[in-house]
N, C-alpha and C positions, 0 to 999 in steps of 0.2 A: 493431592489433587482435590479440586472442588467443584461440586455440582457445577453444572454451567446456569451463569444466572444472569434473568433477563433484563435488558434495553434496551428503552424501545419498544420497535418489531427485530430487535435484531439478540445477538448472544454473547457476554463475556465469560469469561471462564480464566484463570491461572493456570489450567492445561490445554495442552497443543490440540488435545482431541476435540477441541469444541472446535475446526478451523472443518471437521468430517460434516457438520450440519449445515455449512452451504451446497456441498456438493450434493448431498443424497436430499435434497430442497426443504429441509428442517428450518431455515433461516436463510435470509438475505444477505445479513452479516453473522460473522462471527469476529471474537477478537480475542487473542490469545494475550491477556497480561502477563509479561514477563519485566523481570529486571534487565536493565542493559549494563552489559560489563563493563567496567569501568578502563579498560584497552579498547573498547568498539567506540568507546564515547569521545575516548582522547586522539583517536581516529579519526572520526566524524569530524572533531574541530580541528584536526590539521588541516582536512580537504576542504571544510569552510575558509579557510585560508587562503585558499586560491580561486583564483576567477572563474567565473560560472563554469560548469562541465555539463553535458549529459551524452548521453554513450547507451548504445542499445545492442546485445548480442542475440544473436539465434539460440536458442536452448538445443543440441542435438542429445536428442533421447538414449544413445551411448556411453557417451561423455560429457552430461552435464556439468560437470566444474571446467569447461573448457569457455563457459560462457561467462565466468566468473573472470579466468585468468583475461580473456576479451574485455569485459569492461574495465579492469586494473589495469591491463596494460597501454590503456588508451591515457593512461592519467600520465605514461612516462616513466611511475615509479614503483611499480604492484609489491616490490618488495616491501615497502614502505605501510601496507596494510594487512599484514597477517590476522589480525583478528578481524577486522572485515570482512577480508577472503574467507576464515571459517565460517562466518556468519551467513555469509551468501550462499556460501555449500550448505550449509542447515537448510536456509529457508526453501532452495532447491530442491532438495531432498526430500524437507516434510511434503511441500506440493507431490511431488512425483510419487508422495505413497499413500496419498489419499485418490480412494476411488474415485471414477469418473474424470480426473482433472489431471491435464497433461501441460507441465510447463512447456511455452512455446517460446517465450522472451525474456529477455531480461533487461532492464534497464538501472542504472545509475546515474544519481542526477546531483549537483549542487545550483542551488537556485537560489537569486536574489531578488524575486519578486513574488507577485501574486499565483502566476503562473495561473493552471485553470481557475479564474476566480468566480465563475459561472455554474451554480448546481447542475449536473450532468451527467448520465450517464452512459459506460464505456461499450464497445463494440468489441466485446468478446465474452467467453463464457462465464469466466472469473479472473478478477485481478488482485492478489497478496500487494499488498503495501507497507513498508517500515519506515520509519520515519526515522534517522539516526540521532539527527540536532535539528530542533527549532521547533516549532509547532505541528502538530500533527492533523493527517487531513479531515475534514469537516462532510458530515454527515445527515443527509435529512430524509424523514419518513415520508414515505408516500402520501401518508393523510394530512402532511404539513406541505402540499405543495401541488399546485395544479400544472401536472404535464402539457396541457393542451395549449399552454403559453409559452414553453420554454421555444428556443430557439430566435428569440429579439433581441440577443446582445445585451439582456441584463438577468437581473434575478426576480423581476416582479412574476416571476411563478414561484417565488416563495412564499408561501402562506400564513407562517407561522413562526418569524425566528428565533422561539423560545426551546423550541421544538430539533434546534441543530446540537448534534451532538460531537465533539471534539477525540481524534481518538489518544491515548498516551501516547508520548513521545518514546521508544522503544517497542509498542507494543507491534503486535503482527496483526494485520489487517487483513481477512480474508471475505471479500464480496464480489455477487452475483452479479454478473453485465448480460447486458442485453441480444446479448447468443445464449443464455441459458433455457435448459428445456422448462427451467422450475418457474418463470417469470419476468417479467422486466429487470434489468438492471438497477444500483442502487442509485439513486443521487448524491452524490460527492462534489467538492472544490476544494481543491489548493487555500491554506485560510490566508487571510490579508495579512502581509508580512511587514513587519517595521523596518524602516528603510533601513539599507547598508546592514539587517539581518539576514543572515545566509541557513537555510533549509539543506540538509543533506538528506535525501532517500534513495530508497530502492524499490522495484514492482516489478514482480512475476507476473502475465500473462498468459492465459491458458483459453 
C-alpha cells in the first residue's frame, strides 16, 4: 500500500482505504487505482456487444448482492458474467464498510454516447463509479469552473479546461454529491465518446 497522493483537490492512492477520505470530508474525490482483471475486461467487451443497456436496482441493506443478481439478470444472461458479478459484490461491500455511507442504488450501464456531457453535479451524498471499457468519467475542480452559470445546456461554466482530470479506466471512483454534509458535490461528465464506441460502467449511490 501507498501513501494516498494528491490530485488536484482530490486523492489517488493504490489502496482501497483512500475511498475513507470522502466520507469523513478529507476530500472531494478519491480514487482507488487498481488493475482490472483481465476476466472483468473480457466481460465488459462482451456486454459492449450488445445494444445500449442501463438497469438500476435498489441496494437492500440485508442482502446486497441481491442488487447485483437484479442488474445481471436484466441483461437475460447473469450467468454469463461471473467475474463482473464478483466485482459488483466488492464494490458493494467496500461502500457498505466505509463509515457514514450506505449504498442505496446500483446501476449498470452500456452506453454509446456522450451521455451526461454537461459538468454537473449529483443529488446525493456520494457516488462510487467504475468504468469497465472505454473512457473513464471526467472531472473538474471547483476553482476551474464558475457554478453560478451552470444550468444553460452547455459547459461555458467551465473555466479552465486544462484543469479536467480523466479518471482510469478500471479504476474506482468515489465522490462527494450534493447531499453531503462535508460540501458541494463534485463536478463530473460522461467524456465525449467516439461514435459506434460503447462505455461499460457501474455506480453505487448512497
Amino acid at each position: 500500500m501507498d501513501a494516498a497522493a494528491a490530485v488536484e483537490p482530490w486523492r489517488s492512492s493504490a489502496s482501497a482505504t483512500v475511498l475513507g477520505l470522502v466520507a469523513d470530508g478529507r476530500a472531494p474525490v478519491a480514487i482507488w487505482r487498481r488493475p482490472l482483471g483481465a476476466d472483468v475486461s473480457r466481460e465488459a467487451q462482451s456486454l459492449a456487444a450488445r445494444p445500449a443497456f442501463r438497469h438500476r436496482a435498489v441496494v437492500d441493506r440485508r442482502s446486497p448482492e441481491r442488487a447485483v443478481d437484479a442488474v445481471l439478470d436484466a441483461l437475460g444472461d447473469a450467468s454469463a458474467y461471473p467475474a463482473l458479478a464478483r466485482d459488483l459484490r466488492q464494490l458493494l461491500a467496500l461502500m457498505a464498510a466505509i463509515d457514514g455511507l450506505t449504498p442505496r442504488s446500483l446501476r449498470l450501464k452500456v452506453i454509446d454516447d456522450d451521455g451526461c456531457r454537461l459538468f454537473h453535479a449529483d443529488r446525493v451524498a456520494a457516488r462510487l463509479i467504475c468504468t469497465y471499457l472505454g473512457t473513464g468519467t471526467e472531472l473538474l475542480p471547483d476553482e476551474a469552473a464558475d457554478r453560478a452559470r451552470m444550468g444553460q445546456g452547455d459547459n461555458r461554466h467551465v473555466l479552465d479546461e486544462a484543469r479536467i482530470t480523466t479518471v482510469p479506466t478500471g479504476a474506482v471512483l468515489l465522490m462527494r454529491g450534493d447531499l453531503s454534509p462535508h460540501g458541494p458535490g463534485v463536478l463530473h461528465r460522461s467524456p465525449p465518446n467516439p461514435p459506434r464506441a460503447a462505455r461499460v460502467l457501474a455506480a453505487i449511490d448512497a
